[in-house]
N, C-alpha and C positions, 0 to 999 in steps of 0.2 A: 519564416516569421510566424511567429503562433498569436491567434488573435483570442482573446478575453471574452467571453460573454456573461453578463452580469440579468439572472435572471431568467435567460432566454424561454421562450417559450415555444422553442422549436419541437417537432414530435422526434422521437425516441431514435428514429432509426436516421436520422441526419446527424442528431446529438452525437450517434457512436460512428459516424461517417465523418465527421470534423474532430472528432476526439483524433481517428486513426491517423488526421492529420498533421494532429499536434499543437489543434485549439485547444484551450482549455474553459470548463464550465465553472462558475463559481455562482448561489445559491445564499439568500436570504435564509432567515430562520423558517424551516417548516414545522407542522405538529407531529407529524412520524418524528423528527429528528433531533426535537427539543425533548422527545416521549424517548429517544435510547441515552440524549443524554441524562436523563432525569435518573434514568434509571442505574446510570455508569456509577452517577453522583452519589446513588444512594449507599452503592455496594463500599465504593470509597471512603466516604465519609464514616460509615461503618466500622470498615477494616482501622481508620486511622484517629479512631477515638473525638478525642477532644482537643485533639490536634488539627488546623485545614489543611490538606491533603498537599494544596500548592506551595506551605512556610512550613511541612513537617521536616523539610532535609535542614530544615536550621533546629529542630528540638531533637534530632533523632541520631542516635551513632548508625552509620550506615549498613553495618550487620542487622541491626530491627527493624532500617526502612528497607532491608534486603527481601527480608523475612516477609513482611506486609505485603511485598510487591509479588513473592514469588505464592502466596497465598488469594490474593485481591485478584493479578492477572487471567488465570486458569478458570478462576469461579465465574469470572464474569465472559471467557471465552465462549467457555460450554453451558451457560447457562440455555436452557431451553425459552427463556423468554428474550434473551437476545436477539435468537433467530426469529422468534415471531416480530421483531423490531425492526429487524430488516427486512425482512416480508413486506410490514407497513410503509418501512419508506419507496420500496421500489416499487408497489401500489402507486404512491402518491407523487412519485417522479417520472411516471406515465411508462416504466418499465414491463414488459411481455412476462407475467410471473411464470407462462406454461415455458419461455425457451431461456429466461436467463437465470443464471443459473449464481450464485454466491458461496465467497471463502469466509467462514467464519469471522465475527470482528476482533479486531486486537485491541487493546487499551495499550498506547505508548506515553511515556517518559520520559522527559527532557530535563534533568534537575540543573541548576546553573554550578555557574561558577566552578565546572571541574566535580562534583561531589558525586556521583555517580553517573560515568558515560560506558562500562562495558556491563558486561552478563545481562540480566534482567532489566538495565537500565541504557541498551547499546545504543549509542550515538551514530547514526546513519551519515557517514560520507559521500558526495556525489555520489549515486548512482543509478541506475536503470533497474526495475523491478527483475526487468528479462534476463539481468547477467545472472539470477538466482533462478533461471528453471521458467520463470512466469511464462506464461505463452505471451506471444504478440500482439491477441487479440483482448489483452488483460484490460479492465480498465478500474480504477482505485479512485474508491471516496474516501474523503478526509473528512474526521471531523474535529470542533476543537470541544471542549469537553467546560474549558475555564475560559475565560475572556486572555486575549492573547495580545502581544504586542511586535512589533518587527524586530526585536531581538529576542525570537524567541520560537518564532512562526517553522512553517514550510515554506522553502527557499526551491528556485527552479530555475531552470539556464536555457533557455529556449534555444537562444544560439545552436545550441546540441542538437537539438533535433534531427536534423539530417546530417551532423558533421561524428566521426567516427571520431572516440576516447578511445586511445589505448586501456585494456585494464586486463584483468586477471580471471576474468570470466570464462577462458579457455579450459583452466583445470577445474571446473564446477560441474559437479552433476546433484539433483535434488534427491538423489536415490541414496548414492555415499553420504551424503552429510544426513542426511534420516538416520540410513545406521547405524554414522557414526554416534550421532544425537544419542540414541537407544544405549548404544554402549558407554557411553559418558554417565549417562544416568543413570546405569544400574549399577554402575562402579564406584558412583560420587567423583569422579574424576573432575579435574578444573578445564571448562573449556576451553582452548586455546587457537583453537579453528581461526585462519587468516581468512573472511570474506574476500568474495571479490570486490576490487578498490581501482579505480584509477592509476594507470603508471605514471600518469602525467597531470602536470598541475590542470588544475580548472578554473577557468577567466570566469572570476566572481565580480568585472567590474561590470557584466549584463545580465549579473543574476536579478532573478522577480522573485519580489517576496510579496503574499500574499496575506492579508489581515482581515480577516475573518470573522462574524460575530458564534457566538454560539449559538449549537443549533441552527447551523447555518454550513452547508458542503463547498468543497472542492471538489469535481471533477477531473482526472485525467488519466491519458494513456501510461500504462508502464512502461513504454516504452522512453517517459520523456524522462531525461535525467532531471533530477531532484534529491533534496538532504534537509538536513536536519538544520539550520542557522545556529551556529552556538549561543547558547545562554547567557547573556550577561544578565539578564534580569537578577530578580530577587526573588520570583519565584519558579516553581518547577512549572514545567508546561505539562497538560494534560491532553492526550486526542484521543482521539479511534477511528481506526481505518478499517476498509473491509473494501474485496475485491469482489469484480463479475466477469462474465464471459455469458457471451450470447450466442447460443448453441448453434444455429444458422451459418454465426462466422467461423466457431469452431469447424465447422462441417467444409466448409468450402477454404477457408485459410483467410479469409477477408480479416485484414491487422494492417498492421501499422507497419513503415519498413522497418526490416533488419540491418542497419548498419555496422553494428559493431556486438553485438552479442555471439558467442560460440561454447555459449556451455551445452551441456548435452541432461536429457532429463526431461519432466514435463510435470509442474505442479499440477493440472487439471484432475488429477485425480480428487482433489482438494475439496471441487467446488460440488456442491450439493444445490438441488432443485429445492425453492425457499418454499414450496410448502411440504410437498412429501420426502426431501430434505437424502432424495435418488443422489448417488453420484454419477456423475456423466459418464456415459457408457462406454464400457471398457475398447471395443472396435474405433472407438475418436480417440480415445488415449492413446492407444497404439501407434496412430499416426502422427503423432508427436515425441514419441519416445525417443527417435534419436535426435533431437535437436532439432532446430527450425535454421537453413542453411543459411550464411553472411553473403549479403548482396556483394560484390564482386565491384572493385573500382570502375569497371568498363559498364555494369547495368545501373540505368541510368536511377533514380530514384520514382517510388510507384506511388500514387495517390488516389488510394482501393477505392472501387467502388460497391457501396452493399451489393452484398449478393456476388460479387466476382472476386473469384481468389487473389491475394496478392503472392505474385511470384518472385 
């Protein structure tokens, strides 16, 4: 059972000790995080004229909201003051800035009604961060960017937590799909790469959907299954997410279990120190590179404790 904390005011290192559990955090508006989305807003509105960014897939052919998004996305990844934005929020969420360490933020896309769900605009299916490479000890903030609504949000299955999905995470490594990425793009090729996806249906009648103000976070582990809620709204949903890993846990393997993950790969390479913006050193990458192994029906399930590896 995954328990909600609305607010909490727990210190940092319990925070990521009930994360690995499969609690999850959820967060009022703060000023670090009302200051990235101010700033998401600005690049947006920008890029998307005299149009609002959330009714432009109703004025727009979807070749030029293509174009906006594959121009708008990028600028706002690598921008340099993004990263200072995350810096300030993980300041202000009482986060260790010398050991934790962050992946770049994303701006994601949710348009309704069918108008753009692959390439630049991909609609995320149940799944676990970790069948794509994330390490175990990942943990991802959500943010919502626009005022959101339950059709339209971040959807979650707690159920899942310790119960294994079949899915396709077995032929996944984070290394092939970079290359392949690299070679797609210098080709112009059409992507056509099958994610790893669930074999099997998933019982959406205990799915949690959370609603959110702006400027205002989610907390949780990658490890917990989670998706996209399809759009019926009438507008596009706006977020940004951005991942961490807290070099301590990387060092020793303290994460969350491994139930049903078996791709091979290790995105940490990813993650950069948020101020002098080091990636994590290459000797802890190593030990992740061939995959983090699938706990075994017979070992019983672990509930890490900081500081002690989970086996």
């Amino acid at each position: 059972m995954s328990i909600i904390y609305f607010d909490s005011a727990l210190p940092e290192p319990q925070v990521r000790q009930k994360l690995y559990e499969g609690d999850l955090f959820v967060y009022s508006p703060r000023p670090s995080v009302l200051a990235l989305c101010d700033f998401a807003r600005s690049l947006t509105e920008e890029a998307f004229g005299n149009v609002h960014p959330t009714l432009a897939q109703h004025h727009l052919a979807p070749d030029e909201y293509t174009r906006i998004l594959n121009q708008l996305k990028p600028k706002f990844i690598n921008h340099p003051h993004s990263k200072q934005l995350i810096q300030n929020i993980l300041r202000e969420m009482g986060f260790d800035l010398d050991k934790t360490y962050f992946d770049v933020p994303r701006m994601r896309t949710a348009t309704s009604h069918g108008y753009l769900t692959t390439g630049i605009a991909y609609s995320f299916d149940p799944h676990r961060d970790t069948w794509f490479s994330a390490p175990m000890n990942q943990l991802n903030w959500w943010i919502p960017m626009y005022d959101i609504e339950a059709d339209n949000c971040l959807t979650f299955f707690p159920s899942y937590w310790d119960q294994p999905v079949r899915n396709e995470s077995g032929g996944y490594d984070c290394r092939d799909w970079y290359a392949e990425s690299r070679r797609i793009q210098a080709g112009g090729l059409k992507d056509e790469r099958k994610r790893p996806c669930p074999l099997d249906p998933v019982d959406h009648n205990h799915e949690l959907r959370l609603v959110g103000q702006v400027g205002g976070l989610i907390l949780f582990s990658g490890a917990h299954l989670h998706g996209t809620v399809p759009n019926t709204t009438n507008c596009t949903r706006f977020s940004i997410d951005f991942r961490t890993v807290h070099l301590d846990d990387v060092a020793t393997r303290t994460a969350a279990p491994n139930v049903d993950t078996r791709c091979t790969g290790t995105l940490l390479g990813d993650f950069l120190h948020p101020i002098t913006l080091a990636p994590v050193a290459d000797e802890l990458i190593a030990r992740y590179e061939p995959g983090t192994p699938v706990r075994t029906e017979k070992t019983p399930p672990v509930r890490p404790k900081i500081g002690v590896p989970a086996r």
